[in-house]
C-alpha positions in Angstrom: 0.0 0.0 0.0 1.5 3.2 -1.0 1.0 6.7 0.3 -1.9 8.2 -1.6 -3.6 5.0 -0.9 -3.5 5.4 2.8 -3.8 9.2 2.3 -7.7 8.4 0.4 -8.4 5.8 3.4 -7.9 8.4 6.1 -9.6 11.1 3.9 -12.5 8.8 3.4 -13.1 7.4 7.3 -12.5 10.8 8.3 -15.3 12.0 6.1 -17.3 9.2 6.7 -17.4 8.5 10.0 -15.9 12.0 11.8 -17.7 14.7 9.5 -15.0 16.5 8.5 -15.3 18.4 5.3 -13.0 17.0 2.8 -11.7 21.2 1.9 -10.4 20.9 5.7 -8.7 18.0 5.2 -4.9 19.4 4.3 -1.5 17.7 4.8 -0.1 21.0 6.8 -3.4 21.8 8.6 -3.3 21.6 12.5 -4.4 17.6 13.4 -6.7 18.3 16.3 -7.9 21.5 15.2 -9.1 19.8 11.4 -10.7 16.9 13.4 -12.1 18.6 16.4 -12.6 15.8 18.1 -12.8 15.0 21.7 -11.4 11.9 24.1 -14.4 9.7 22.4 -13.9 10.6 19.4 -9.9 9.9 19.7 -11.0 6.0 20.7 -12.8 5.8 17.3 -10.2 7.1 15.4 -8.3 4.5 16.9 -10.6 1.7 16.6 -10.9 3.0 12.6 -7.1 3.6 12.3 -6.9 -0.5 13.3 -9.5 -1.9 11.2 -8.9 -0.3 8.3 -5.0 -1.2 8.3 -4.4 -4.2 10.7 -1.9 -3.0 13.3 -2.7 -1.8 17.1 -2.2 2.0 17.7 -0.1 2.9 20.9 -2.2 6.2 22.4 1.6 7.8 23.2 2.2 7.9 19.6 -1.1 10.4 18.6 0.5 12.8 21.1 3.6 13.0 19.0 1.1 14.2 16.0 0.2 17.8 15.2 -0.1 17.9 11.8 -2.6 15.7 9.1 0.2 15.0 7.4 1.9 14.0 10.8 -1.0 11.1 10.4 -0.5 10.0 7.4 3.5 9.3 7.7 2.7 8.0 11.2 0.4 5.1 9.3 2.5 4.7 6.4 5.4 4.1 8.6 3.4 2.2 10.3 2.0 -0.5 7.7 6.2 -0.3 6.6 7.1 -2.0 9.8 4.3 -4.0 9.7 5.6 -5.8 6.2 9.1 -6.0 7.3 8.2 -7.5 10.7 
């Protein structure tokens, strides 16, 4: 799975299922303040972020993340160690 592949997955749960308008969805744009979500919220992005590509989110790591584009290297990098592992 390559980058703009995981890019249009996030775009498209985060649409779907968070109600964020796709126009606010950009790569340098401010990760909590695109989303606005709360504590519940962050549990279903968590519970999305796992079903839709296999590997178990550590809740230590989405504090690291301030940008969208901070998300989508985090999963890419992610699914990476997941195929070498």
């Amino acid at each position: 799975m390559n980058k703009d592949q995981i890019i249009s997955i996030i775009n498209q749960f985060l649409v779907d299922d968070f109600e964020v308008d796709i126009d606010a969805i950009q790569p340098q744009a401010n990760l909590k303040d695109t989303l606005d979500l709360d504590s519940l919220d962050y549990v279903d992005l968590v519970v999305s972020i796992e079903s839709n590509f296999g590997f178990k989110v550590k809740p230590e790591d989405f504090q690291k993340m301030e940008t969208v584009d901070d998300f989508y290297t985090y999963v890419e990098q992610q699914m990476a160690d997941k195929i070498t592992a």
